[in-house]
C-alpha positions as CSV (number, residue, x, y, z in Angstrom):
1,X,0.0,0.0,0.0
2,X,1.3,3.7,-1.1
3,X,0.7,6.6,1.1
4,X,-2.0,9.1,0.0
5,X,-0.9,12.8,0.5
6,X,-3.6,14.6,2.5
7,X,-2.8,17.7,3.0
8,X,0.0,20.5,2.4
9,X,0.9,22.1,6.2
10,X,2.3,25.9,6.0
11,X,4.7,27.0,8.9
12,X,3.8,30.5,9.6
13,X,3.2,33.3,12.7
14,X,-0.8,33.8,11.9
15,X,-2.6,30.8,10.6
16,X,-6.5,32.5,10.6
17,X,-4.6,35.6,8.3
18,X,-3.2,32.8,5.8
19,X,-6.1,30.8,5.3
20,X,-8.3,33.6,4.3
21,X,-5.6,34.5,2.0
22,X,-5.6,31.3,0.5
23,X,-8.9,30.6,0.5
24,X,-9.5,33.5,-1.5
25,X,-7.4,31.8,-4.1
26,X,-8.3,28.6,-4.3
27,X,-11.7,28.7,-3.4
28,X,-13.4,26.7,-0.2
29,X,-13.7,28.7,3.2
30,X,-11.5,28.7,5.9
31,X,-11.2,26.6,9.1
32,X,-9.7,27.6,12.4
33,X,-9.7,24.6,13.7
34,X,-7.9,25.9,16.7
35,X,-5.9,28.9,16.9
36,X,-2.3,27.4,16.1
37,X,-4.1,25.6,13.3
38,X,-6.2,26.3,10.1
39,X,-7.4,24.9,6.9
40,X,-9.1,25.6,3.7
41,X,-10.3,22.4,1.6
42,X,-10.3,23.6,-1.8
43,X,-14.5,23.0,-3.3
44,X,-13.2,20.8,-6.3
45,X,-12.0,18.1,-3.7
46,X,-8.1,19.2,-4.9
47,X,-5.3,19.1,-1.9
48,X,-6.1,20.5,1.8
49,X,-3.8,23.4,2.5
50,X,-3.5,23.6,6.2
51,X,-1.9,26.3,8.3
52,X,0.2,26.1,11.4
53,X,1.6,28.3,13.6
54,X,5.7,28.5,14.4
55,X,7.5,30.2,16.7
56,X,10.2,31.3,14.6
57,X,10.2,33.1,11.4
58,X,10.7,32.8,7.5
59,X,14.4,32.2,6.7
60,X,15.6,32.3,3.3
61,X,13.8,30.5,-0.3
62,X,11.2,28.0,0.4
63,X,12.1,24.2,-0.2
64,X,8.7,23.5,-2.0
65,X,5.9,26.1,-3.3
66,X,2.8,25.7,-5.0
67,X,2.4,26.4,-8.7
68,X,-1.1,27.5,-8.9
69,X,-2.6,27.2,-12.7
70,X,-4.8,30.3,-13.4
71,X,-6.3,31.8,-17.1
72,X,-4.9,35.2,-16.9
73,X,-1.7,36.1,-14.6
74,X,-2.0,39.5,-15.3
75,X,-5.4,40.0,-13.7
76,X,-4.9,37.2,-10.8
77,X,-1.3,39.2,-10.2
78,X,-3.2,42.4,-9.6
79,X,-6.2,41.1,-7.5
80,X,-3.5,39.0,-5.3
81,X,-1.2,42.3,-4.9
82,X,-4.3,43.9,-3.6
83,X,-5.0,41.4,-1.2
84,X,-1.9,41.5,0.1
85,X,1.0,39.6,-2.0
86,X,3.6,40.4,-3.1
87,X,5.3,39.8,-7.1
88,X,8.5,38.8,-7.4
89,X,10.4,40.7,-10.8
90,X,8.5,40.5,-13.9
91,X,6.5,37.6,-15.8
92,X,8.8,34.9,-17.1
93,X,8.3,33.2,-20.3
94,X,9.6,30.1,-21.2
95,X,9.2,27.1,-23.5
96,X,6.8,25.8,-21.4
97,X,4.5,28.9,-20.6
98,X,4.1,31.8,-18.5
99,X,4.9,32.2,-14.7
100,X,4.8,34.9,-12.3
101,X,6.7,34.2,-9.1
102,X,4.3,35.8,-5.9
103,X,5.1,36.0,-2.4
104,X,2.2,35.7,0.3
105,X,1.8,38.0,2.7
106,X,4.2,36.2,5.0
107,X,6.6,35.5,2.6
108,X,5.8,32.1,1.4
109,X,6.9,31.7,-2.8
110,X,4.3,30.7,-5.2
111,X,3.6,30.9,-9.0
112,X,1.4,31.7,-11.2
113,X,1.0,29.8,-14.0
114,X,-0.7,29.8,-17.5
């Protein structure tokens, strides 16, 4: 038997802040399930992103972001921004498509992708 991957846990300092973020990209509504602990279960049944409160802060580039597959990166760039992340340089094209790198608003990389 294989393992089944459940859920993707965020470290971060304010887990109810980060879910609403999130869930206002992917869709579902948030959870606190406690207060060191939140979720949002995206409503097309894709991967639980779950939040988690650390003591200590963001150090460096993230080991593993989420590449999050939208129609128009221009638009979702500027509605993100105004929610409260951040764009990292400029759009990048390559043979494979378009991709904006983001930061969330504690600092956590993610693309946009088209």
């Amino acid at each position: 038997m294989r393992a089944k991957l459940n859920e993707v846990v965020v470290d971060c300092a304010d887990p109810p802040r980060l879910v609403r973020f999130w869930a206002g990209i992917v869709g579902g509504e948030p959870v606190d399930r406690e207060p060191d602990w939140s979720y949002v279960d995206p409503p097309d049944g894709g991967l639980r992103l779950a939040f988690q409160r650390v003591p200590e802060g963001k150090h460096g580039k993230n080991r593993l972001h989420l590449d999050l597959e939208v129609e128009d990166i221009d638009a979702e760039r500027a509605r993100l921004t105004e929610e409260g992340a951040t764009a990292v340089a400029q759009i990048e094209t390559s043979a494979h498509g378009r991709f904006q790198v983001m930061l969330d608003p504690e600092g956590n990389e993610f693309c946009l992708v088209s």
